[in-house]
C-alpha positions as CSV (number, residue, x, y, z in Angstrom):
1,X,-3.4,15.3,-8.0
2,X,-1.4,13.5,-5.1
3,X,2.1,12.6,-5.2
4,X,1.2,9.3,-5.8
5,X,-0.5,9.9,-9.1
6,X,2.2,12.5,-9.8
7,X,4.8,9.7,-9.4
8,X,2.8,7.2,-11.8
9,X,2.5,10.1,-14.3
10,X,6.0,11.0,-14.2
11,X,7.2,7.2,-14.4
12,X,4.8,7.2,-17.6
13,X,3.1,3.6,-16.7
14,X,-0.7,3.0,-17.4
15,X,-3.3,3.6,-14.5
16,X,-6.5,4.4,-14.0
17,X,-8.0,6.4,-11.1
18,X,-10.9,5.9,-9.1
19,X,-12.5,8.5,-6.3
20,X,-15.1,7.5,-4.5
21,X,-17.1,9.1,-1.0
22,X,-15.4,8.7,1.7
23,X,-17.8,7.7,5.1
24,X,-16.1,9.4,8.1
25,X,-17.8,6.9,10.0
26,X,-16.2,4.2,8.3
27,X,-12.8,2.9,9.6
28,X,-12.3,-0.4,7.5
29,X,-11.0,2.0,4.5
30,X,-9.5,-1.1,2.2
31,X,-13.5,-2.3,2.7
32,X,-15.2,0.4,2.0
33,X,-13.3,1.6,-1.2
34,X,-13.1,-2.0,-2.3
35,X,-17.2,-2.2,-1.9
36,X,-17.6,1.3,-3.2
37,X,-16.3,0.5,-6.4
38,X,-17.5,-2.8,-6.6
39,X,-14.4,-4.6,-6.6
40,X,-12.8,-8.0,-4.6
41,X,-11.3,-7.1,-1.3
42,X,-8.6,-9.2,-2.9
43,X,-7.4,-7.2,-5.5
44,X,-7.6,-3.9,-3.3
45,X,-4.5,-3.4,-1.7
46,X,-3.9,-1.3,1.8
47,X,-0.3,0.4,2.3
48,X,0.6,-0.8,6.0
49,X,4.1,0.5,7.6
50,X,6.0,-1.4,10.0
51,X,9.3,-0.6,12.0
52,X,12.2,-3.2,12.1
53,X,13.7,-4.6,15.0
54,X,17.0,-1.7,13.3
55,X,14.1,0.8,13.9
56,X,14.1,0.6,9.7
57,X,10.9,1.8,8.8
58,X,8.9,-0.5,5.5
59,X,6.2,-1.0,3.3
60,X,3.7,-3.9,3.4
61,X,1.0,-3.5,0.5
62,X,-1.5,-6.4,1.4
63,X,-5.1,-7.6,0.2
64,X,-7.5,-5.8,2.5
65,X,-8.5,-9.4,2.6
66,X,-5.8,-10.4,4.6
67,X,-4.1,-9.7,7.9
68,X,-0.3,-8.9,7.6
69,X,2.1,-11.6,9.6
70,X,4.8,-9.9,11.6
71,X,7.1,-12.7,11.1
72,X,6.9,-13.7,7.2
73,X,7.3,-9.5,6.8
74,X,10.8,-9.2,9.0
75,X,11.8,-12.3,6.9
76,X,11.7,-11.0,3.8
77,X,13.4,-7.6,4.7
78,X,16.2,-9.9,6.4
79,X,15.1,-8.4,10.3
80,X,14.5,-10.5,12.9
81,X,11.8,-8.2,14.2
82,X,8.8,-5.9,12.6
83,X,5.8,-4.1,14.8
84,X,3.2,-1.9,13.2
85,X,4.7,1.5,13.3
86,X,3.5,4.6,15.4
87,X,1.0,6.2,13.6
88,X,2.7,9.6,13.6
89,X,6.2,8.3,12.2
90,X,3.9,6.9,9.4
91,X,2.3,10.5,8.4
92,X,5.5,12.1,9.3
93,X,7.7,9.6,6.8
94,X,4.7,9.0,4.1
95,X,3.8,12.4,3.5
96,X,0.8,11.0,4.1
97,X,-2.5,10.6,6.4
98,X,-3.9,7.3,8.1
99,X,-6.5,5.5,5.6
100,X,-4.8,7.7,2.7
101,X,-1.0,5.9,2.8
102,X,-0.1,5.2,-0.7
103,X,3.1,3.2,-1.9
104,X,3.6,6.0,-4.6
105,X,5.0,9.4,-3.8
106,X,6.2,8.9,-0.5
107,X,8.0,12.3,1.2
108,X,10.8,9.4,2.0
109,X,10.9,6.6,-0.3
110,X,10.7,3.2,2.0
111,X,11.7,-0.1,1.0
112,X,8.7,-2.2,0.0
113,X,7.4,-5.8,0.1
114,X,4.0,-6.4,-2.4
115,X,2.1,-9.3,-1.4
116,X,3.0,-12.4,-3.7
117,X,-1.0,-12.6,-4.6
118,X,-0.6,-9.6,-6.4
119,X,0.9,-11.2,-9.4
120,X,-2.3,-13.3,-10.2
121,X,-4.2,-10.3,-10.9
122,X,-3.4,-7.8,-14.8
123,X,-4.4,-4.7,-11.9
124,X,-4.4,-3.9,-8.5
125,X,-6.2,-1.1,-6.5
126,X,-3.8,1.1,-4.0
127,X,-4.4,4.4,-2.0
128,X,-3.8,7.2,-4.7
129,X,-2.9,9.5,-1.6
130,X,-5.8,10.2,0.2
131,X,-9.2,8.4,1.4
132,X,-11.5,8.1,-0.9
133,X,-8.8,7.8,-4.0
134,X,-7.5,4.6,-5.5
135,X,-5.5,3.7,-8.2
136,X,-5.8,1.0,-10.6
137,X,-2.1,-0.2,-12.1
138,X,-0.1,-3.7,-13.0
139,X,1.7,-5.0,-9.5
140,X,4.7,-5.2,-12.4
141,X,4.7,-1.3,-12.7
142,X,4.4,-0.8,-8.7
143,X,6.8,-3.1,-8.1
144,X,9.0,-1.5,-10.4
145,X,8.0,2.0,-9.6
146,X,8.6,1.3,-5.8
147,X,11.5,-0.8,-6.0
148,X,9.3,-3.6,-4.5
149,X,10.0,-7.3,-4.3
150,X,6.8,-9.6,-4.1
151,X,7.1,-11.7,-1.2
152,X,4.4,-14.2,1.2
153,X,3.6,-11.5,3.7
154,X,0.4,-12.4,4.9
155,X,-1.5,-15.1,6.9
Protein backbone atom coordinates (compact mmCIF):
# COMPACT_ATOMS: atom_id res chain seq x y z
CA UNK A 1 0.00 0.00 0.00
CA UNK A 2 1.18 3.74 -0.73
CA UNK A 3 0.08 6.66 1.08
CA UNK A 4 -2.13 7.44 -1.53
CA UNK A 5 -4.26 4.46 -1.29
CA UNK A 6 -3.89 4.63 2.54
CA UNK A 7 -5.44 8.12 2.36
CA UNK A 8 -8.42 6.85 0.04
CA UNK A 9 -8.91 3.96 2.52
CA UNK A 10 -8.87 6.05 5.39
CA UNK A 11 -11.25 8.81 3.75
CA UNK A 12 -13.56 5.63 3.09
CA UNK A 13 -14.44 6.70 -0.74
CA UNK A 14 -14.79 3.95 -3.47
CA UNK A 15 -11.71 3.19 -5.71
CA UNK A 16 -10.31 0.67 -7.56
CA UNK A 17 -6.58 -0.01 -8.10
CA UNK A 18 -4.81 -0.89 -11.12
CA UNK A 19 -0.81 -2.06 -11.25
CA UNK A 20 0.56 -2.55 -14.23
CA UNK A 21 4.55 -3.18 -15.64
CA UNK A 22 6.39 -0.48 -15.59
CA UNK A 23 9.07 -0.09 -18.88
CA UNK A 24 12.14 1.60 -17.48
CA UNK A 25 12.66 2.69 -20.90
CA UNK A 26 9.58 4.43 -21.04
CA UNK A 27 9.42 8.16 -19.98
CA UNK A 28 5.86 9.25 -21.20
CA UNK A 29 4.42 7.45 -17.74
CA UNK A 30 0.62 9.12 -18.14
CA UNK A 31 1.03 7.05 -21.84
CA UNK A 32 2.17 4.17 -20.99
CA UNK A 33 -0.17 3.41 -17.95
CA UNK A 34 -3.05 4.87 -19.92
CA UNK A 35 -2.19 2.27 -22.91
CA UNK A 36 -1.33 -0.44 -20.49
CA UNK A 37 -4.61 -0.64 -19.11
CA UNK A 38 -6.36 0.10 -22.12
CA UNK A 39 -7.83 3.26 -21.20
CA UNK A 40 -8.26 7.16 -22.94
CA UNK A 41 -5.19 9.31 -22.35
CA UNK A 42 -8.03 11.55 -21.36
CA UNK A 43 -9.34 10.13 -18.37
CA UNK A 44 -5.66 9.27 -17.05
CA UNK A 45 -4.65 11.98 -15.10
CA UNK A 46 -0.63 13.01 -14.29
CA UNK A 47 0.09 14.89 -10.86
CA UNK A 48 2.37 17.93 -12.14
CA UNK A 49 3.90 20.41 -9.39
CA UNK A 50 4.55 23.94 -10.01
CA UNK A 51 6.19 26.77 -7.82
CA UNK A 52 4.41 30.19 -7.57
CA UNK A 53 5.80 33.41 -8.33
CA UNK A 54 5.42 33.41 -3.68
CA UNK A 55 7.73 30.30 -4.21
CA UNK A 56 4.14 28.47 -3.02
CA UNK A 57 4.49 25.12 -4.24
CA UNK A 58 0.88 23.45 -6.10
CA UNK A 59 -0.79 20.72 -7.60
CA UNK A 60 -1.86 20.49 -11.24
CA UNK A 61 -3.65 17.06 -12.00
CA UNK A 62 -4.05 17.17 -15.92
CA UNK A 63 -5.24 14.69 -18.80
CA UNK A 64 -1.91 13.06 -19.98
CA UNK A 65 -3.65 14.26 -23.05
CA UNK A 66 -2.89 17.73 -22.45
CA UNK A 67 -0.04 20.11 -21.84
CA UNK A 68 -0.48 22.23 -18.59
CA UNK A 69 -0.62 26.28 -19.37
CA UNK A 70 1.53 28.26 -16.99
CA UNK A 71 -0.70 31.13 -17.05
CA UNK A 72 -4.52 29.70 -16.69
CA UNK A 73 -2.65 27.61 -13.56
CA UNK A 74 -1.19 30.91 -11.59
CA UNK A 75 -4.74 32.25 -12.36
CA UNK A 76 -6.58 30.04 -10.61
CA UNK A 77 -4.32 29.88 -7.47
CA UNK A 78 -4.56 33.90 -7.59
CA UNK A 79 -0.35 34.17 -8.55
CA UNK A 80 0.80 36.12 -11.07
CA UNK A 81 3.55 33.58 -11.82
CA UNK A 82 3.92 29.48 -11.94
CA UNK A 83 7.09 27.45 -13.37
CA UNK A 84 7.44 23.65 -13.28
CA UNK A 85 9.10 23.02 -9.95
CA UNK A 86 12.63 21.49 -9.40
CA UNK A 87 12.41 18.02 -9.55
CA UNK A 88 13.97 17.48 -6.08
CA UNK A 89 11.58 19.98 -4.17
CA UNK A 90 8.88 17.75 -5.81
CA UNK A 91 10.13 14.31 -4.22
CA UNK A 92 11.30 16.10 -1.23
CA UNK A 93 7.59 17.86 -0.59
CA UNK A 94 5.45 14.80 -2.28
CA UNK A 95 6.92 12.08 -0.47
CA UNK A 96 7.09 10.94 -3.64
CA UNK A 97 9.35 9.87 -6.87
CA UNK A 98 9.18 11.38 -10.53
CA UNK A 99 6.48 9.34 -12.69
CA UNK A 100 5.06 8.04 -9.27
CA UNK A 101 3.52 11.71 -7.89
CA UNK A 102 0.17 11.06 -6.62
CA UNK A 103 -2.38 13.86 -5.44
CA UNK A 104 -3.22 11.43 -2.38
CA UNK A 105 -0.90 11.05 0.54
CA UNK A 106 1.29 13.73 0.09
CA UNK A 107 4.28 14.04 3.09
CA UNK A 108 3.03 17.93 2.84
CA UNK A 109 -0.40 18.34 1.70
CA UNK A 110 -0.36 21.09 -1.37
CA UNK A 111 -3.11 23.05 -2.52
CA UNK A 112 -4.56 21.49 -5.69
CA UNK A 113 -6.17 22.56 -8.99
CA UNK A 114 -8.08 19.32 -10.97
CA UNK A 115 -8.56 19.95 -14.55
CA UNK A 116 -12.23 21.10 -15.32
CA UNK A 117 -12.46 17.97 -17.92
CA UNK A 118 -12.46 15.81 -15.08
CA UNK A 119 -16.01 16.31 -14.14
CA UNK A 120 -17.26 14.72 -17.54
CA UNK A 121 -15.96 11.52 -16.65
CA UNK A 122 -17.99 8.96 -13.33
CA UNK A 123 -13.80 7.93 -12.77
CA UNK A 124 -10.58 9.16 -13.26
CA UNK A 125 -7.08 7.32 -13.29
CA UNK A 126 -4.26 9.09 -10.88
CA UNK A 127 -0.68 7.88 -9.74
CA UNK A 128 -1.51 5.59 -6.65
CA UNK A 129 2.11 6.43 -5.46
CA UNK A 130 4.46 4.86 -7.55
CA UNK A 131 5.04 3.88 -11.40
CA UNK A 132 3.31 1.39 -12.47
CA UNK A 133 0.14 1.95 -9.89
CA UNK A 134 -3.01 3.92 -10.70
CA UNK A 135 -6.06 4.57 -9.09
CA UNK A 136 -9.40 4.60 -10.36
CA UNK A 137 -11.95 7.16 -8.16
CA UNK A 138 -14.80 10.03 -8.80
CA UNK A 139 -12.93 13.60 -9.52
CA UNK A 140 -15.87 14.44 -6.72
CA UNK A 141 -13.99 12.27 -4.07
CA UNK A 142 -10.38 13.70 -5.15
CA UNK A 143 -11.48 16.87 -5.16
CA UNK A 144 -12.86 16.50 -1.92
CA UNK A 145 -10.16 14.35 -0.51
CA UNK A 146 -7.53 16.91 -1.69
CA UNK A 147 -9.23 19.96 -1.01
CA UNK A 148 -9.17 20.62 -4.88
CA UNK A 149 -11.05 23.15 -6.93
CA UNK A 150 -11.68 22.11 -10.70
CA UNK A 151 -10.44 24.88 -12.72
CA UNK A 152 -9.36 25.41 -16.97
CA UNK A 153 -5.69 24.59 -16.52
CA UNK A 154 -4.69 23.36 -19.63
CA UNK A 155 -4.17 24.31 -23.39
Amino acid sequence: MTPGINQAKRKKIPYTVHEYIHDVSCDSYGSEAASKMGVSEERVFKTLVVQLGTKELVVGVIPVSSMLNMKLIAKATGSKKARMAEGAEVERSTGYVLGGVSPLGQKKSLKTIIHASAKQYSTIFVSAGRRGLEIELQPQDLAKITQAKFAKICQ
